[in-house]
N, CA, C and O atoms as a MOPAC input file, in Angstrom:
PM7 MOZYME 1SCF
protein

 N      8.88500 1    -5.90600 1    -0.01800 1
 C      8.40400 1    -4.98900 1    -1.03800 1
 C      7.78400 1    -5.77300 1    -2.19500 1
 O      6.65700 1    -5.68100 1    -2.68200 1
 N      8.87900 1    -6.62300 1    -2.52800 1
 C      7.91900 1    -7.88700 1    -3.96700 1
 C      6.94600 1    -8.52000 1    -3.28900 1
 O      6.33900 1    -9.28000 1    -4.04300 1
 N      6.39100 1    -8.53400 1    -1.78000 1
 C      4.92700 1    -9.25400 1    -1.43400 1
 C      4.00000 1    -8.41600 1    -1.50200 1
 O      2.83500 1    -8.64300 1    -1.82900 1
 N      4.59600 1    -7.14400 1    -1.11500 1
 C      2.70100 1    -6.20000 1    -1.40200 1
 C      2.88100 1    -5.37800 1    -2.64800 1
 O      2.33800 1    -4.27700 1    -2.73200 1
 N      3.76300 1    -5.96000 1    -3.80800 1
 C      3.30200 1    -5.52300 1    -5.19100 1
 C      2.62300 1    -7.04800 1    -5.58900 1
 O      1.70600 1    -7.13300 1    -6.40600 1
 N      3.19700 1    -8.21400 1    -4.90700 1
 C      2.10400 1    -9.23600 1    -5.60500 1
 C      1.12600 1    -9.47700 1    -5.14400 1
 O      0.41900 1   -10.28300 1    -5.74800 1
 N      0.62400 1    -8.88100 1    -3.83900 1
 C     -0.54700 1    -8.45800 1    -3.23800 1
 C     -1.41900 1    -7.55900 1    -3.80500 1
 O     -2.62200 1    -7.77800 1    -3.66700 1
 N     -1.00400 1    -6.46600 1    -4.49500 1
 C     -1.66500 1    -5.69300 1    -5.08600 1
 C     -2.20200 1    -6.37700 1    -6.46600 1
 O     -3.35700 1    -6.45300 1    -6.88600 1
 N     -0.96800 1    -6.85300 1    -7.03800 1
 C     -1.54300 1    -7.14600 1    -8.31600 1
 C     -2.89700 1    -8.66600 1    -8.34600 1
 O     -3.74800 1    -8.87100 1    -9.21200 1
 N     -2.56400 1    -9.64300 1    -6.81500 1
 C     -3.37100 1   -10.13700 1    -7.03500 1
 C     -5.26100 1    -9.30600 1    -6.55200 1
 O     -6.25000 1    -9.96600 1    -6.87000 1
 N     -5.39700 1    -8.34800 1    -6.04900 1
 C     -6.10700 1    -7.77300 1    -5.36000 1
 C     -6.86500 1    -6.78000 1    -6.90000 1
 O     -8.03600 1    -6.40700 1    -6.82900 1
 N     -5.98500 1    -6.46800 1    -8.20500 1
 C     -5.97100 1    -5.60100 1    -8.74600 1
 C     -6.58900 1    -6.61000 1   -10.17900 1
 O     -7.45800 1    -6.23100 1   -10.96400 1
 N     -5.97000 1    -7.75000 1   -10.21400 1
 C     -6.93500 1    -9.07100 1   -10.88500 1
 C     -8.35100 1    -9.33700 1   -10.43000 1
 O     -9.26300 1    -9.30000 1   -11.25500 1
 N     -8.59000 1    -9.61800 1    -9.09000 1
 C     -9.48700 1    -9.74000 1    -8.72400 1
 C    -10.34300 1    -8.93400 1    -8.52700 1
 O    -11.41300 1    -9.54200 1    -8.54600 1
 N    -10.50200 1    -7.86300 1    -8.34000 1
 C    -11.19100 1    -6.93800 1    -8.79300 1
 C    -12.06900 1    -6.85400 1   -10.14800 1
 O    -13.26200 1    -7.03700 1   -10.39100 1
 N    -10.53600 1    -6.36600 1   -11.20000 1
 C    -11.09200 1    -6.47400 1   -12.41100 1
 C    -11.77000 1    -7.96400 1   -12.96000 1
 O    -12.58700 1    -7.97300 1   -13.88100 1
 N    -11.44200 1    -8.86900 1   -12.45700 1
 C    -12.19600 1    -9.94500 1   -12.70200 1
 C    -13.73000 1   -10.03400 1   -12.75500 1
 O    -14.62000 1   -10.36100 1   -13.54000 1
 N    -13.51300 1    -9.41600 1   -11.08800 1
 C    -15.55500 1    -9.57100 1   -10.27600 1
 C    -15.98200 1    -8.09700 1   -11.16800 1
 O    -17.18400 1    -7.85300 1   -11.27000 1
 N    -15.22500 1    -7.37700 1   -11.64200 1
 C    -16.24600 1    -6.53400 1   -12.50400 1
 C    -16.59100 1    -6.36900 1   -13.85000 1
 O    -17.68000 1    -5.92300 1   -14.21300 1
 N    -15.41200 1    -6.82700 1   -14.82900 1
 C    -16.11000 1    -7.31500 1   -16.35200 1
 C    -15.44800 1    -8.86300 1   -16.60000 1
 O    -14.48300 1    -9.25600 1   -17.25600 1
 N    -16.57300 1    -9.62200 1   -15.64500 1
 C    -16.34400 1   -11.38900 1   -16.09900 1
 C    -15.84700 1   -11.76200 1   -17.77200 1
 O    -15.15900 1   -12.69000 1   -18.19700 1
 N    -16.41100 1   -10.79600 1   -18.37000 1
 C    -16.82100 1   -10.84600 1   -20.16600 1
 C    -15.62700 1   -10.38600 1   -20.92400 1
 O    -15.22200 1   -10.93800 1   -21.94700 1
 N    -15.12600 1    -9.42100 1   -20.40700 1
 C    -13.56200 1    -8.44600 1   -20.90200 1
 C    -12.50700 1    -9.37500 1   -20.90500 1
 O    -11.83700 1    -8.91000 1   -19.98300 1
 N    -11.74300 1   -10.60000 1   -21.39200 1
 C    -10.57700 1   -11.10700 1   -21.08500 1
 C     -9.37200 1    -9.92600 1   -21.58600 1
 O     -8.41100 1    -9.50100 1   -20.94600 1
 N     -9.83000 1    -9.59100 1   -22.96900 1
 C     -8.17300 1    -8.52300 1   -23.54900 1
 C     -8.36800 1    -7.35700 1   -22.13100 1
 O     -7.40100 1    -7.57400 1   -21.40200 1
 N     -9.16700 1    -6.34400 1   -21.57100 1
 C     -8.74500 1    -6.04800 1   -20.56300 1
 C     -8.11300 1    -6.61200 1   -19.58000 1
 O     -6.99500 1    -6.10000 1   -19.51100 1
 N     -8.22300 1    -7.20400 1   -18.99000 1
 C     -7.91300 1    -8.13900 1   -18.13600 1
 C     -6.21900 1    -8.28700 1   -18.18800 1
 O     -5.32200 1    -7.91800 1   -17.43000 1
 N     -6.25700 1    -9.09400 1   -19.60800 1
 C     -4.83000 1    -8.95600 1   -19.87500 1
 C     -3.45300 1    -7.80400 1   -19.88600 1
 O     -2.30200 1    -7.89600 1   -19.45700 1
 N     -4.11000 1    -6.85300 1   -20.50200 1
 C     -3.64000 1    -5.42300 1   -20.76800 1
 C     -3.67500 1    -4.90900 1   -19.44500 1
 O     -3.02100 1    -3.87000 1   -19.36600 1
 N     -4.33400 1    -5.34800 1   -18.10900 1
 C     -4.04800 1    -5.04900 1   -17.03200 1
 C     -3.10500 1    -5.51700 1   -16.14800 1
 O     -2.54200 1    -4.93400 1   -15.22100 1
 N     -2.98600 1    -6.85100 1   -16.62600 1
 C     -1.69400 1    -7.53100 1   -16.39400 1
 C     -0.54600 1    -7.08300 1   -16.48300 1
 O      0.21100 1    -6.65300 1   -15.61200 1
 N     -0.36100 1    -7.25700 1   -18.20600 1
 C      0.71800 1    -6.56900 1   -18.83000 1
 C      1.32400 1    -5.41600 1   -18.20000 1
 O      2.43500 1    -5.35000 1   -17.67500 1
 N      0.40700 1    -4.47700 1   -18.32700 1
 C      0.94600 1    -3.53900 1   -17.55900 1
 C      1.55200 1    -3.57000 1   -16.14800 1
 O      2.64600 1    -3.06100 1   -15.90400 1
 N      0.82400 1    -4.16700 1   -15.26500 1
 C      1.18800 1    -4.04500 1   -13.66700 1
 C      2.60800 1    -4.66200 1   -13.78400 1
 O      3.61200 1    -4.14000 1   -13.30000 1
 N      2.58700 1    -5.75600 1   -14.43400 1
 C      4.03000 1    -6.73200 1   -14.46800 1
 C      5.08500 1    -5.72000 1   -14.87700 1
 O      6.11000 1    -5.63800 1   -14.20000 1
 N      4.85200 1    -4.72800 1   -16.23400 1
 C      5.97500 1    -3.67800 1   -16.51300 1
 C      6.37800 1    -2.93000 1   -15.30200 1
 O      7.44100 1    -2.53600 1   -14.82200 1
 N      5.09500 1    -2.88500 1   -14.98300 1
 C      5.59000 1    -1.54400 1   -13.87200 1
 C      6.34800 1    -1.91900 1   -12.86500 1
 O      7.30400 1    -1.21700 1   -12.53600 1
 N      6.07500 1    -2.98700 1   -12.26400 1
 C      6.71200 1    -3.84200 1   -11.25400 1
 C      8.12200 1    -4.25100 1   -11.92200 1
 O      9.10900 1    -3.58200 1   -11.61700 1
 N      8.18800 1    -4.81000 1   -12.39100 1
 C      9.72600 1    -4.91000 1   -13.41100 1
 C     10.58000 1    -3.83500 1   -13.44000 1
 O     11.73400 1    -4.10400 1   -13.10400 1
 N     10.28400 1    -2.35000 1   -13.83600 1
 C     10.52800 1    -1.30800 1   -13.98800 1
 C     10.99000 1    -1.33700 1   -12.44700 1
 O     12.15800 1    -1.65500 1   -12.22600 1
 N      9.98600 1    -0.96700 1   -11.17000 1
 C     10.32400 1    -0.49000 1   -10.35100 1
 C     11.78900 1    -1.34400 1    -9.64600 1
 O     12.70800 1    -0.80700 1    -9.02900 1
 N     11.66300 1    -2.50300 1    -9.90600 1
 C     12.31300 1    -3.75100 1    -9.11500 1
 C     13.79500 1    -3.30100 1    -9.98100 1
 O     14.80800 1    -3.23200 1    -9.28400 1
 N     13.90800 1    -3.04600 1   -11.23400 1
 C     15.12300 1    -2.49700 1   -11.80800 1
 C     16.01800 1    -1.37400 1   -11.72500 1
 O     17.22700 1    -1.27800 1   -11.93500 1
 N     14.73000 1    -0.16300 1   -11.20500 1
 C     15.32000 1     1.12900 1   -10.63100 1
 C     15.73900 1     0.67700 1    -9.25700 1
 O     16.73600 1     1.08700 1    -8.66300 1
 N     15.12000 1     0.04200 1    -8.94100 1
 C     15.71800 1    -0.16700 1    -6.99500 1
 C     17.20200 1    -0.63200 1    -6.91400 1
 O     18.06600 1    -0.10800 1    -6.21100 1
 N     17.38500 1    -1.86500 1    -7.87500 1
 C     18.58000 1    -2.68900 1    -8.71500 1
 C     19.83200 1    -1.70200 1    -8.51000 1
 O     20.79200 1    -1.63100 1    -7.74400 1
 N     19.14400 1    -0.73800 1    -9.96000 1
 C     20.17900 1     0.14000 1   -10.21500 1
 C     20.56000 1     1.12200 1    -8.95700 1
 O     21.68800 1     1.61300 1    -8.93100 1
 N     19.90000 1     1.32300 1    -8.22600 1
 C     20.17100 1     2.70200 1    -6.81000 1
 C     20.87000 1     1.84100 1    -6.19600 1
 O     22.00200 1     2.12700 1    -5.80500 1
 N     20.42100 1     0.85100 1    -6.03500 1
 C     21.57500 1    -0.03700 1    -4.39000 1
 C     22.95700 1    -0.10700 1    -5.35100 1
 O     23.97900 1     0.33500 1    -4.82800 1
 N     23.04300 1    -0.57300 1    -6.56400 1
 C     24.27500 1    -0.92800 1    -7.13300 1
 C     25.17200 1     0.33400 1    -7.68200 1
 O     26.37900 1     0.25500 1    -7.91300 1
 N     24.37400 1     1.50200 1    -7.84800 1
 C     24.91600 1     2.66800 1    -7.79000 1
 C     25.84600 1     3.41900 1    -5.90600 1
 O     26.96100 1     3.91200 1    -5.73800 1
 N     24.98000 1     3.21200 1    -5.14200 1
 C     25.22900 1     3.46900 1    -4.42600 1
 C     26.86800 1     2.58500 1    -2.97900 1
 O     27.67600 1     2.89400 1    -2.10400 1
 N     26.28400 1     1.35900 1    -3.83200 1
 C     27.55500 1     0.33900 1    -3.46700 1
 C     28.74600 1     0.64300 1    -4.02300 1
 O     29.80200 1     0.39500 1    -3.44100 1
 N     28.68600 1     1.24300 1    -5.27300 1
 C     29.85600 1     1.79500 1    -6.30900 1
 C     30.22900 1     3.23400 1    -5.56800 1
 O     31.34800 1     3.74000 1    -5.47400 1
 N     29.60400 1     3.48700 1    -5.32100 1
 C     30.21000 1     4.91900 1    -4.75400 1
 C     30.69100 1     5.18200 1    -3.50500 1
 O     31.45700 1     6.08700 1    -3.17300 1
 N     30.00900 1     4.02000 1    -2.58700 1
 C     30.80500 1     4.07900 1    -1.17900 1
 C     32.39200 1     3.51000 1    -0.87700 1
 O     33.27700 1     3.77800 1    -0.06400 1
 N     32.15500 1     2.22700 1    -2.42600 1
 C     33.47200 1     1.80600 1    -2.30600 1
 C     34.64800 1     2.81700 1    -3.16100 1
 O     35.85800 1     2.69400 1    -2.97200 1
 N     34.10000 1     3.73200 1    -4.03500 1
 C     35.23500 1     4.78800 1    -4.24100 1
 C     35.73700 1     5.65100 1    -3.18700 1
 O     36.88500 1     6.03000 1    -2.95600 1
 N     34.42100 1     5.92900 1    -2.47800 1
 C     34.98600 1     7.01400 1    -1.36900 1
 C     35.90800 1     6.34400 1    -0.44000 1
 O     36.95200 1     6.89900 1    -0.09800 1
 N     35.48900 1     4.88300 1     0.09200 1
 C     36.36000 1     4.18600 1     0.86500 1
 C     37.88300 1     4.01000 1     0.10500 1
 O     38.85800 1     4.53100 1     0.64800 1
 N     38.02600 1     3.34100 1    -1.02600 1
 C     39.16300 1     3.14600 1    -1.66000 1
 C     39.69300 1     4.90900 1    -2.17600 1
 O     40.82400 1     4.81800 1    -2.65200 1
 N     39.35900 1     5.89400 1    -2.19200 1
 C     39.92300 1     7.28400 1    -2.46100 1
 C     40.47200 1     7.58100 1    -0.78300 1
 O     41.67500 1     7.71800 1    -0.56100 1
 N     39.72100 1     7.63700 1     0.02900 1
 C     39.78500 1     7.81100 1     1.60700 1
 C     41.43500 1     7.05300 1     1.97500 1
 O     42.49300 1     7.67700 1     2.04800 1
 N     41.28800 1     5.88800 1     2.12200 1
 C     42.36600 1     4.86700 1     2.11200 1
 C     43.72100 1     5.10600 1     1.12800 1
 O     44.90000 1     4.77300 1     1.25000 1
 N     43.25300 1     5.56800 1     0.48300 1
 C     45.34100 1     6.17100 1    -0.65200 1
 C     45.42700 1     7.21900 1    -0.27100 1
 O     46.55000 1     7.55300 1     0.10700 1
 N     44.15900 1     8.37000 1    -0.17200 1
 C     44.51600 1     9.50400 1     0.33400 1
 C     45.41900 1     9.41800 1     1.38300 1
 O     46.53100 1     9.93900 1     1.30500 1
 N     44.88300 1     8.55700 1     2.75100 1
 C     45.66800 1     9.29000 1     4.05800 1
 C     46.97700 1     8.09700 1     3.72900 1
 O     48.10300 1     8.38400 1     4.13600 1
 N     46.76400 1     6.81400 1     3.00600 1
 C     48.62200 1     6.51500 1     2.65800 1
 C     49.01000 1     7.00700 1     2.39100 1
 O     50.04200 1     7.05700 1     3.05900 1
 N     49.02700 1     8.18900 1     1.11000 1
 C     49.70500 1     8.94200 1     0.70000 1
 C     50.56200 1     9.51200 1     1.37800 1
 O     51.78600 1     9.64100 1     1.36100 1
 N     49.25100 1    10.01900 1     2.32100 1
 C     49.77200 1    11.51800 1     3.30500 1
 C     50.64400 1    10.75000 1     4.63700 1
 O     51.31000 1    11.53800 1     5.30900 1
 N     50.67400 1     9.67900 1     4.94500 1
 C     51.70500 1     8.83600 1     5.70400 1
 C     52.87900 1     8.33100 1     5.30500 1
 O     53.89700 1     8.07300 1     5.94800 1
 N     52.56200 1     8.19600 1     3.92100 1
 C     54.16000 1     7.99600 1     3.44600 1
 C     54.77200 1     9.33100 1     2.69500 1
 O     55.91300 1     9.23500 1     2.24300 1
 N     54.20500 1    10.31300 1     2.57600 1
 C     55.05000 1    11.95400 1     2.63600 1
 C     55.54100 1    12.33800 1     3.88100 1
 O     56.66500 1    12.74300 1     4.17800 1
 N     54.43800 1    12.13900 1     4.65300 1
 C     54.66700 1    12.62100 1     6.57900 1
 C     56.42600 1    11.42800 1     6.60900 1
 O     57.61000 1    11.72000 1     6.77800 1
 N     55.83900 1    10.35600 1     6.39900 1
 C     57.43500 1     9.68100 1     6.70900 1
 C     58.82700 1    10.12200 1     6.14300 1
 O     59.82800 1    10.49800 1     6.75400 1
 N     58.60400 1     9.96600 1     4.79600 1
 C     59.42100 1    10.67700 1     4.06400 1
 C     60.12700 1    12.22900 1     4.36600 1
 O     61.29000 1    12.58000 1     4.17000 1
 N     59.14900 1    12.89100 1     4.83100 1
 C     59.94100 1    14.67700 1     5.54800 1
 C     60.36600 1    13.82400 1     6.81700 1
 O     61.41600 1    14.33400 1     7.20600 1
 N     60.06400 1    12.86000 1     7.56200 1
 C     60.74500 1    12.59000 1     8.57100 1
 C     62.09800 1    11.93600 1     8.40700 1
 O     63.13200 1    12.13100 1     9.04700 1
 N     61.93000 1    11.37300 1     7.71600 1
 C     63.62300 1    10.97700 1     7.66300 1
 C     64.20000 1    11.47200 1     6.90700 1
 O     65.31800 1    10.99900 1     6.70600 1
 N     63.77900 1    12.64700 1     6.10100 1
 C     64.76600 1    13.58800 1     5.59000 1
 C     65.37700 1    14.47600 1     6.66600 1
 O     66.52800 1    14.91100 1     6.68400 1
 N     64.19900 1    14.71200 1     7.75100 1
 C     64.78000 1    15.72400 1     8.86600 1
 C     65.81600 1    14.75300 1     9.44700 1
 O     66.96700 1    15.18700 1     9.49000 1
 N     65.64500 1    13.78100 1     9.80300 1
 C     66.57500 1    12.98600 1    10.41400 1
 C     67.80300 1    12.88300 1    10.86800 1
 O     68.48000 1    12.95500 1    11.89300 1
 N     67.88900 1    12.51900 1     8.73200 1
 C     69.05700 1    12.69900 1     8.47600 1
 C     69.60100 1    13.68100 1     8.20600 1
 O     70.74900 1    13.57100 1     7.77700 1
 N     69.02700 1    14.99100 1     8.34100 1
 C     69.53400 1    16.05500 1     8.23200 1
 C     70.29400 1    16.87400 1    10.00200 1
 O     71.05300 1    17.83200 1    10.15100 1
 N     69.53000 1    15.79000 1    11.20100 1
 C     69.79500 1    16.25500 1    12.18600 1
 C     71.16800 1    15.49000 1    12.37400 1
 O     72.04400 1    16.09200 1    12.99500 1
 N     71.45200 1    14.15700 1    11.87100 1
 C     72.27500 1    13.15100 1    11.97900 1
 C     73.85500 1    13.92800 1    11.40400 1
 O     75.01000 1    13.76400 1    11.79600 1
 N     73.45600 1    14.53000 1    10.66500 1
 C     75.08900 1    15.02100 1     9.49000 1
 C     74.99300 1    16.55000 1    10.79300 1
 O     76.02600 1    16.97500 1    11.31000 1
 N     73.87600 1    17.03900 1    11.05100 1
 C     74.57500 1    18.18800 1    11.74100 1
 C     75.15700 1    17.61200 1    13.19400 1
 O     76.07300 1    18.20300 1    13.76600 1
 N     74.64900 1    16.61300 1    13.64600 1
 C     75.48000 1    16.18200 1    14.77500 1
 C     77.04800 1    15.64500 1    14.78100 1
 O     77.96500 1    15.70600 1    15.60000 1
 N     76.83000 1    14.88300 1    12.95800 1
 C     78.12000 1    14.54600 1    12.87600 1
 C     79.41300 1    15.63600 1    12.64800 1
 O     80.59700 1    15.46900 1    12.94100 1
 N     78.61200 1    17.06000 1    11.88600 1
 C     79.71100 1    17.86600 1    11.86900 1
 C     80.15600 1    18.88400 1    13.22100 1
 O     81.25700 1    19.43000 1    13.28000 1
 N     79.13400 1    19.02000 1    14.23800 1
 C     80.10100 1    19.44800 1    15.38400 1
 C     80.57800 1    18.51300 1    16.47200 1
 O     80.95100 1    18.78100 1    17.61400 1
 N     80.46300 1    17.18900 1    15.76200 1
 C     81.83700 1    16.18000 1    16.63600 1
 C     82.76200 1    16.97600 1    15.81100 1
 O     83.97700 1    16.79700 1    15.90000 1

């Protein structure tokens, strides 16, 4: 993606070059600009992947306590039944 924005911009120099030889402050101000924009874009891209890395690892780390949770409750009613089957066995010895 950063080779055919520096493809463009060199394509987008050269251009404006072969058409006002005489203009340097254009020239420049055409620069300026392309470089913002490119900067800009290269920063929003930044921010989406690093947004999106943040959020897969919540869902993964929310996903992961969730079902511990729910494995150590599931265990917990189990050995409450347990021991609840254990004392009724012990009281009709």
């Amino acid at each position: 993606m950063s080779r055919l924005m520096l493809v463009m911009l060199t394509a987008l120099l050269a251009s404006t070059a072969q058409a006002r030889p005489q203009n340097q402050t254009a020239d420049v101000v055409v620069v300026v600009v392309v470089v913002v924009v490119v900067v800009v874009v290269v920063v929003v891209v930044v921010v989406v992947v690093v947004v999106v890395i943040v959020v897969i690892i919540v869902v993964v780390v929310h996903n992961s306590n969730s079902s511990s949770s729910y494995c150590n409750s599931n265990s917990s009613s189990n050995n409450s039944s347990s021991s609840n089957n254990i004392s009724s066995n012990s009281s009709t010895l």
